[in-house]
N, C-alpha and C positions, 0 to 999 in steps of 0.2 A: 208729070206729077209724081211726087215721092210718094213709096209705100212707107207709109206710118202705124208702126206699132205701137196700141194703145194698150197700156199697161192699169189694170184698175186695181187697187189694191182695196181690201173688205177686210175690214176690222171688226170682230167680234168682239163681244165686251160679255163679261160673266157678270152675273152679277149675286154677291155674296148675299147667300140669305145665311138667318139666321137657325141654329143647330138647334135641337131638342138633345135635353137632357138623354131622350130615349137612345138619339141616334149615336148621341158622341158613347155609349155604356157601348151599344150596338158597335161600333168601331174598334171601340177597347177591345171587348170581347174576341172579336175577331182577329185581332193581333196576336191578342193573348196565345189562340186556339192553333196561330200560326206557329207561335214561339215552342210552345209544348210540344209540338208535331215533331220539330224540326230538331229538340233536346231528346226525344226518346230516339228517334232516326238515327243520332247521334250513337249514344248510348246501346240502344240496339246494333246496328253494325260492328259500330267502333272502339266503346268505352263502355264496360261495366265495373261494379262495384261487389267486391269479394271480404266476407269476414275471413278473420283469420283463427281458428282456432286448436289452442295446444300450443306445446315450447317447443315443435322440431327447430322453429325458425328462430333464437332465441340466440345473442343480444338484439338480431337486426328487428326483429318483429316480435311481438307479444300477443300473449291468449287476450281476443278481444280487439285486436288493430282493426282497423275498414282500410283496406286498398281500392284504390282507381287501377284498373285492370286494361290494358291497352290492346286490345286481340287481334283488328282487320286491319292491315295485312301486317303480319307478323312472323318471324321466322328467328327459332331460338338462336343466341349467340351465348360466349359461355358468360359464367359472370351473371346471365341475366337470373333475376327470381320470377320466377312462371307457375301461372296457376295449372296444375294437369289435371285433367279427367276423366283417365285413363282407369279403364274398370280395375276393383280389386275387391278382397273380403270386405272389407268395411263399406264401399260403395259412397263414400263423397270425396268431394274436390281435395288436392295437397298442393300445397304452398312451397314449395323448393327451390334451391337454387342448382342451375345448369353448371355440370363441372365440365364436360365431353361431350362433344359431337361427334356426328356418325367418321370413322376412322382414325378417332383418335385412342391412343393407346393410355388406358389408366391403369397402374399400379399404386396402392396404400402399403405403406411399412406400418402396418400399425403397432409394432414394438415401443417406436421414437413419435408415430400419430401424424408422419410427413403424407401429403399426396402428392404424388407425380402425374405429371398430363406432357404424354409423349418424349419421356424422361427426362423432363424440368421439374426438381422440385418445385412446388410454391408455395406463395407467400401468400396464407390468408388470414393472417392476424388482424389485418381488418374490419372480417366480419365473423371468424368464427368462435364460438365459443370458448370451448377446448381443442386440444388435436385431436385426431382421430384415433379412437384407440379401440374400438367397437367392430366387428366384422359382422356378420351374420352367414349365407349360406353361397354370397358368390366366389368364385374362385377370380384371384388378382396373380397378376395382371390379366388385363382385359382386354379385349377391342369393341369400340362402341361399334354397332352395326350400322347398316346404311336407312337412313330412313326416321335413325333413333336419335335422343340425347339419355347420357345418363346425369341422373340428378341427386343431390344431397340436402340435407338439413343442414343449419349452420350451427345448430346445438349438436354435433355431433354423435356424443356419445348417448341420446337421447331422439332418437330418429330414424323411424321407418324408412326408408329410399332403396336408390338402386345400389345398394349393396345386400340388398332380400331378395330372393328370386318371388314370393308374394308382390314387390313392387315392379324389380324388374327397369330393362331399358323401358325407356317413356318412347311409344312412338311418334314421330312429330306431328300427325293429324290429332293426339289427344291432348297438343299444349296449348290450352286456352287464349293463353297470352302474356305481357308482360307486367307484372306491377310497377308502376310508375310512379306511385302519391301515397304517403300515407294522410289517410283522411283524420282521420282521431287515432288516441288520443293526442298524440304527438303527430300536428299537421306538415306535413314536410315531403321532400324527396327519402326515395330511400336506397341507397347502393345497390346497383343489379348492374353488371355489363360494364358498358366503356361511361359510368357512372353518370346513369341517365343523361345520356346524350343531350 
C-alpha cells in the first residue's frame, strides 16, 4: 500500500466591512503623525533651515535669503558656503564661504585683491564681489592649521572672516554644514564647492 500525502488546502476569505467616517480620519491621522515624525528626523539630523543676515555674502546671497543647510555627515571642501558656529563677540551663526583647508598655504596681494591657495592664483569672479582689497589683523601668508578651515565673505571688502583674529581659523567641529538651496527669495541652487554636486 502507498503512503499518500493528503494535502488540504483552507482558504480564508476577509470579508470587507464597511469604514466609518471615524476610522478612515483615524488612519489619516495616523499617517499623517508618521509623515511629520519622519520630516523632523529628517531635518533634525540632516537638513536645517538657516536665515541669512547682512551683505558679507553679497552677490551670491542676500540680507534675508533662507538656506536649506546640509549638516549630517559633512566635512568642509573649499568652494563650499558653510554655516559656522563657532563662538565669537557677536555670538550668532556666519554664512561664509571655505577658501583653505587644514595645510593649505593662503596668501592675499591685496594691492591688485588677487588670493592665492597654495600659490595658484584664483579665479573668483564668479562669485565674488570685488577683489580683495580689505585686510584686517592676520598676518599673510598663512598656513591653515590641522583640524581648521579658513573662510571669507564673497563681498569682500565688507566682511568679518578669517582674516580678523576676532574671527579667526574656523575649527571643523564648529561647521554646521553646507548650504545647498536657496529657499526665497530666489528659489534655486546656489554655488558652493564642485557646484553642488
Amino acid at each position: 500500500m502507498k503512503n499518500k500525502r493528503q494535502t488540504e488546502t483552507y482558504y480564508v476569505r476577509f470579508r470587507e466591512e464597511k469604514r466609518g467616517i471615524v476610522a478612515s480620519l483615524y488612519e489619516i491621522a495616523d499617517s499623517l503623525k508618521t509623515s511629520v515624525m519622519v520630516i523632523f528626523i529628517l531635518f533634525l539630523v540632516a537638513v536645517r533651515v538657516v536665515g541669512v543676515s547682512g551683505e558679507s555674502m553679497m552677490p551670491t546671497l542676500n540680507d534675508g535669503d533662507w538656506l536649506m543647510v546640509r549638516s549630517a555627515p559633512y566635512s568642509p571642501q573649499r568652494g563650499d558656503i558653510v554655516i559656522i558656529t563657532q563662538p565669537w563677540e557677536r555670538g550668532n551663526a556666519l554664512v561664509k564661504r571655505v577658501i583653505g583647508l587644514a595645510g593649505d598655504k593662503i596668501d592675499i596681494d591685496f594691492l591688485n585683491g588677487y588670493v592665492y591657495l597654495n600659490g595658484e592664483k584664483q579665479d573668483e569672479s564668479e562669485y565674488v564681489r570685488e577683489l580683495t582689497h580689505i585686510n584686517y589683523d592676520m598676518k599673510f601668508p598663512l598656513t591653515v592649521p590641522e583640524g581648521h578651515v579658513f573662510v571669507m565673505g564673497d563681498n569682500r571688502n565688507d566682511s568679518i572672516d578669517s582674516r580678523s583674529s576676532k574671527i579667526g581659523f574656523i575649527r571643523d567641529e564648529y561647521v554646521l554644514g553646507k548650504a545647498i538651496f536657496r529657499i526665497t527669495p530666489d528659489t534655486g541652487k546656489i554655488y558652493g564647492g564642485d557646484k553642488n554636486e
